[in-house]
C-alpha positions as CSV (number, residue, x, y, z in Angstrom):
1,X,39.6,158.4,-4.1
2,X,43.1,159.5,-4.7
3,X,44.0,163.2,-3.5
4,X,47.2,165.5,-3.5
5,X,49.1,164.8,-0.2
6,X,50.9,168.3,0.9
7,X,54.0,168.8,-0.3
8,X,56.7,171.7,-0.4
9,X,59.9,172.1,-2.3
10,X,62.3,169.5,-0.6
11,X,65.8,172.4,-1.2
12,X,63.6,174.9,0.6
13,X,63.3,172.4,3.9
14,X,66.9,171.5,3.3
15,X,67.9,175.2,3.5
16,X,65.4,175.2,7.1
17,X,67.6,172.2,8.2
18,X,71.0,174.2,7.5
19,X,69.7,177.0,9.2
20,X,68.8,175.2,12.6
21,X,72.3,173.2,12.4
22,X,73.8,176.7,12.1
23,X,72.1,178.1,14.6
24,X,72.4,175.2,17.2
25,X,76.3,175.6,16.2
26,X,76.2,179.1,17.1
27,X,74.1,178.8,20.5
28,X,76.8,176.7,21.1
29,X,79.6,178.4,20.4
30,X,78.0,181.3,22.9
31,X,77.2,179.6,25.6
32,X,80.1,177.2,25.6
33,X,82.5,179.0,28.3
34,X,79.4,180.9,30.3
35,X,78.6,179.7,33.2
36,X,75.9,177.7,33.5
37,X,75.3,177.3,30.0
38,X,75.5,173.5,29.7
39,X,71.8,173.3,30.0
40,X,71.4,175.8,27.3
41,X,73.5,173.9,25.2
42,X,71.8,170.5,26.2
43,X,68.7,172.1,25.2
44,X,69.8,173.6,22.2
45,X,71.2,170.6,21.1
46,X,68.1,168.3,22.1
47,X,66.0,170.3,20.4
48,X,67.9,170.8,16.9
49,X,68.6,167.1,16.9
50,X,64.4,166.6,17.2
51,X,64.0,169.3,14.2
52,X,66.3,167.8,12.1
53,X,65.7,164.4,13.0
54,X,61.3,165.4,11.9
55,X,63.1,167.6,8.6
56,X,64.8,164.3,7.4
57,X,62.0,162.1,7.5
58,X,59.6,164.0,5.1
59,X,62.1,164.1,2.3
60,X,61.3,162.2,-0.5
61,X,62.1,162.0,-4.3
62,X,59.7,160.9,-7.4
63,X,60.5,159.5,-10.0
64,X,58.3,160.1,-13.4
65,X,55.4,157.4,-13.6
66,X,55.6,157.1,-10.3
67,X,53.7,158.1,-7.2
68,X,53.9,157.7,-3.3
69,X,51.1,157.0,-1.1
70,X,51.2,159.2,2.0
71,X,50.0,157.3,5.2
72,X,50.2,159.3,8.4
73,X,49.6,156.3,11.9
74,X,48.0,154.4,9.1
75,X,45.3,157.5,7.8
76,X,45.4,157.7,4.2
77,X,47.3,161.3,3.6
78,X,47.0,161.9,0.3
79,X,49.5,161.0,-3.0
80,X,52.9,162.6,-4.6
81,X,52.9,161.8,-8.4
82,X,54.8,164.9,-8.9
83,X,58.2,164.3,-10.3
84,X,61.3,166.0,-8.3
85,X,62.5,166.5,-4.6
86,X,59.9,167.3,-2.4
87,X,59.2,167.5,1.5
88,X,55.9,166.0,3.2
89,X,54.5,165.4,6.3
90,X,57.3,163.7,8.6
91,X,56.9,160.7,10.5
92,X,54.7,159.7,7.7
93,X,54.8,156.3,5.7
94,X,55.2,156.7,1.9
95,X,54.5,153.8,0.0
96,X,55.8,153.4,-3.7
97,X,53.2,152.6,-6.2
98,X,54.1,153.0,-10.3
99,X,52.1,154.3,-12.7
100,X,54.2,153.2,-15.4
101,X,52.0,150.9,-18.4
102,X,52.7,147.5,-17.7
103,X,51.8,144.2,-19.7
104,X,51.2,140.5,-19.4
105,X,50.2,137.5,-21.2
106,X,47.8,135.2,-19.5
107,X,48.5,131.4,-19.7
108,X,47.1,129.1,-22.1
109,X,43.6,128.4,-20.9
110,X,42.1,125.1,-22.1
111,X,38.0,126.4,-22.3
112,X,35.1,125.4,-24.8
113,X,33.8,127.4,-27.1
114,X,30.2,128.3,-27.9
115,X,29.8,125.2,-29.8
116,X,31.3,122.8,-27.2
117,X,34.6,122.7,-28.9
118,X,37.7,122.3,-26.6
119,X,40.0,125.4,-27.6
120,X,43.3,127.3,-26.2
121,X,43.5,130.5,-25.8
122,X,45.8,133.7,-24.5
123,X,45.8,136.6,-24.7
124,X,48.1,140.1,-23.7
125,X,46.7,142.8,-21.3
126,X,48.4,146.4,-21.2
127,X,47.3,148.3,-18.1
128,X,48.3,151.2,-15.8
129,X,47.2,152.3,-12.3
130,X,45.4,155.6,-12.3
131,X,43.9,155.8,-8.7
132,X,47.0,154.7,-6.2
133,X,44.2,154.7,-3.5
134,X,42.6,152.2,-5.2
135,X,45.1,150.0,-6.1
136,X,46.6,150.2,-2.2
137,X,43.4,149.8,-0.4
138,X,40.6,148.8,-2.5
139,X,42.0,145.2,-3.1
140,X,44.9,143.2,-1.6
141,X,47.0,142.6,-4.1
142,X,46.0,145.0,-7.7
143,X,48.9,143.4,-9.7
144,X,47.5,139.6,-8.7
145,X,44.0,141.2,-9.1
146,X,44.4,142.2,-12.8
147,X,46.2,138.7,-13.7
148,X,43.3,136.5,-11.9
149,X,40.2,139.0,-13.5
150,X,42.2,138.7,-17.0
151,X,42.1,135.1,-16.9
152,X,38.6,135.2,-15.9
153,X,37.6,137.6,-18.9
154,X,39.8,135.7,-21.4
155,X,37.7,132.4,-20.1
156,X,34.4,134.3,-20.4
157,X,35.0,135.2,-23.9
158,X,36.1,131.8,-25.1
159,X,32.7,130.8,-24.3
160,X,30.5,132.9,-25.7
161,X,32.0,133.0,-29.2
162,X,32.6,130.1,-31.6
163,X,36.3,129.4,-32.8
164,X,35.1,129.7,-36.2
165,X,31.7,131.2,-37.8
166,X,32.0,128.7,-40.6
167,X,30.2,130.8,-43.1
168,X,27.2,132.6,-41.0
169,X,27.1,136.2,-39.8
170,X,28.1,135.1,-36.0
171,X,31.8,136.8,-34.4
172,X,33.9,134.2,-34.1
173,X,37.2,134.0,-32.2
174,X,38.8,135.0,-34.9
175,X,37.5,138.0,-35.5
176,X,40.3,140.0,-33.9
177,X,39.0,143.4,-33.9
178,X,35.9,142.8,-32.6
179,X,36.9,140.4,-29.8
180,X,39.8,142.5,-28.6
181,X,37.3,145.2,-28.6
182,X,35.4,143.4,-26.0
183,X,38.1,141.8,-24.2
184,X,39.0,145.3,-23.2
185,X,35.8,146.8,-22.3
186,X,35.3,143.5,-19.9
187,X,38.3,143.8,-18.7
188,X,38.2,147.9,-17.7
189,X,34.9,146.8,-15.9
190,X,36.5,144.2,-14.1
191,X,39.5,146.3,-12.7
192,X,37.9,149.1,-12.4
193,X,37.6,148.5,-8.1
194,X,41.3,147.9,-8.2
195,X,42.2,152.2,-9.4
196,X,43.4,150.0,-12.7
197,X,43.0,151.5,-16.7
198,X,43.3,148.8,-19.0
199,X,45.3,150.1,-22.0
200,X,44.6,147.4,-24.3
201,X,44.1,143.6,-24.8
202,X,44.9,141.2,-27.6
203,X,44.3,137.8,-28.2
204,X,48.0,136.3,-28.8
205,X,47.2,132.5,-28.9
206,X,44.1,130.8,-30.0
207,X,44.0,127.0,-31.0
208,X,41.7,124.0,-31.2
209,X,42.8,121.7,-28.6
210,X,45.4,118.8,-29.2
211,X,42.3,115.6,-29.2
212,X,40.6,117.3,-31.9
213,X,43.0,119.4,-33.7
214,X,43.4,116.8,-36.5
215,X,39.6,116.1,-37.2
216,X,39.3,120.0,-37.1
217,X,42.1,120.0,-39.6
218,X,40.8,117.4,-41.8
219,X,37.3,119.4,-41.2
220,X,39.1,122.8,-42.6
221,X,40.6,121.1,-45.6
222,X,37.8,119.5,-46.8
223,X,35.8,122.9,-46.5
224,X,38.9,124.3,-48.5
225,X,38.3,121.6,-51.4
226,X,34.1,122.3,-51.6
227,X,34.8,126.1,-52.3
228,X,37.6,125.6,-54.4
229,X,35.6,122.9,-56.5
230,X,32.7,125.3,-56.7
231,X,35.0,127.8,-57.9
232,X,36.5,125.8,-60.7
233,X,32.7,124.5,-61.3
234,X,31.4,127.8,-61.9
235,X,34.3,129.1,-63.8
236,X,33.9,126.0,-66.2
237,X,30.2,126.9,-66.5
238,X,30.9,130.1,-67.8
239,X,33.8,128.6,-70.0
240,X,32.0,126.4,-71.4
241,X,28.7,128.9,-72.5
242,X,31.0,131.4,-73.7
243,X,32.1,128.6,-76.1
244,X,29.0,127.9,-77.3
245,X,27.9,131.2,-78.0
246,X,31.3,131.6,-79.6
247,X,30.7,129.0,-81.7
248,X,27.3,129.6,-82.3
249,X,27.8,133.3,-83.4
250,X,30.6,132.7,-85.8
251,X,28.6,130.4,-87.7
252,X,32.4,127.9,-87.1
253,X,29.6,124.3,-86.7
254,X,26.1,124.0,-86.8
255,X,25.8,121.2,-83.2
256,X,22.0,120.0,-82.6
257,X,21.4,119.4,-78.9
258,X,22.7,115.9,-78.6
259,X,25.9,117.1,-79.8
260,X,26.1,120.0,-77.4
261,X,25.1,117.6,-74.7
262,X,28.2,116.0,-75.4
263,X,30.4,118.7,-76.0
264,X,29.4,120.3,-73.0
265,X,30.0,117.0,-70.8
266,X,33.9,116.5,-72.2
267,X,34.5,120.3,-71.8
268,X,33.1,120.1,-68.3
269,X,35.3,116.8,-67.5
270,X,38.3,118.6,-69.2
271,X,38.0,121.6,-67.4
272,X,36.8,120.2,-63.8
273,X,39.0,117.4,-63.3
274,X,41.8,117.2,-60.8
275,X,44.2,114.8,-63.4
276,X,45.8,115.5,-66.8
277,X,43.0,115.3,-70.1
278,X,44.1,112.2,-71.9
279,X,42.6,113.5,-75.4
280,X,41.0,110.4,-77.9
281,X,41.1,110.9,-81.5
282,X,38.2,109.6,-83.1
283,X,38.9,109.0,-86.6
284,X,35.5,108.4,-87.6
285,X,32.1,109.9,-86.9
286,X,30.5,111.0,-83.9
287,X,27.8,108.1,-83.7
């Protein structure tokens, strides 16, 4: 699990380092014409040069949305995520890891649906890293990890779902709340091991496959012309019996059934057909 490596205010160690250079200057400046004070000096110096040397190497400056990972002879030391100048452990290997929210968009994955149906799909991940030990020892590679589990979840949900629902009370692909809604849940699972938050995911392309996409196209229009044709039916219906009634209320004809059988059919052929009426005047009677 990720921890707080130490860390002290890096102007505070930068004062320290000052203070040693002005002392070693000032050792030196004593001893220089005593006698026998070369091997003071050499000392002196020797030993500031090692201080300052072990000062320098534990400076380091974050960024924000960033972190360092703290490795001391390869033992995990803790993490900085703290923005500013600050001074750790020296000698120590600091490793850069961001925390900033990333995305990507998969590839276009050729998969089969829940029926069998040969579809493409893609979708866009938004993630983060929240545990930087995680992400730097749990797995080899955590940005490669997230792209090859996305892919895997994006595959996993292709197949369980149908592109379309085609009337029942099934999820379909294309129910884009719901799906997305899944998608991410898998998906935090999945990356979970890596110290990885997934922010959210979207599907971005979804398709029937090139070898079928015109029978499925013919197959949607079709479906388009049944409802529409119901619609008009049932409107028609209802035209027609409010005519009636009209008719029959204001006293305007007196029609036995035959004639309302007939009257019924033209209004129905009038009002249902997909060409222009061409009206007949009949001149005579209606036998």
């Amino acid at each position: 699990m990720q921890r707080r490596a130490f860390r002290v205010s890096g102007f505070l160690l930068v004062l320290v380092a000052l203070a040693v250079l002005a002392t070693t200057i000032a050792v030196i400046a004593a001893k220089f014409e005593t006698p026998g004070g070369d091997g003071v000096i050499g000392i002196t110096v020797a030993v500031a040069a090692v201080l300052i040397t072990l000062i320098c190497t534990g400076f380091i400056v974050i960024s924000p949305n960033d972190a360092r990972l703290i490795q001391f002879f390869g033992s995990y030391a803790g993490t900085i995520d703290t923005p500013g100048f600050h001074w750790t452990w020296p000698l120590t290997e600091k490793t850069k890891v961001s925390k900033r929210v990333r995305n990507f968009e998969s590839n276009r994955l050729k998969v089969s649906d829940a029926d069998g149906n040969p579809v493409e799909i893609a979708a866009v991940v938004v993630w983060r890293v929240v545990d930087t030990y995680a992400a730097k020892f749990a797995v080899d590679d955590f940005v490669n990890f997230v792209e090859v589990q996305a892919e895997t979840a994006v595959r996993h949900l292709a197949t369980s779902y149908p592109y379309e629902a085609h009337g029942t009370d099934r999820t379909s692909l294309r129910d884009a709340a719901a799906v997305s809604d899944e998608l991410t849940a898998e998906l935090r699972e999945r990356v979970a091991l890596a110290g990885v938050e997934v922010v959210e995911s979207r599907i971005t392309h979804l398709a029937y496959a090139a070898e079928i996409a015109q029978a499925m196209l013919a197959r949607q229009q079709a479906q388009a012309i049944v409802a529409a044709r119901a619609t008009i039916v049932e409107g028609a219906v209802g035209m027609v019996s409010g005519a009636l009634e009209q008719l029959r209320e204001q006293g305007v004809v007196e029609l036995d059934e035959e004639r309302k059988a007939q009257m019924v059919s033209n209004l129905l052929v009038v009002l249902c057909g997909d060409r222009a009426a061409q009206p007949v005047v009949n001149a005579g009677t209606l036998y």
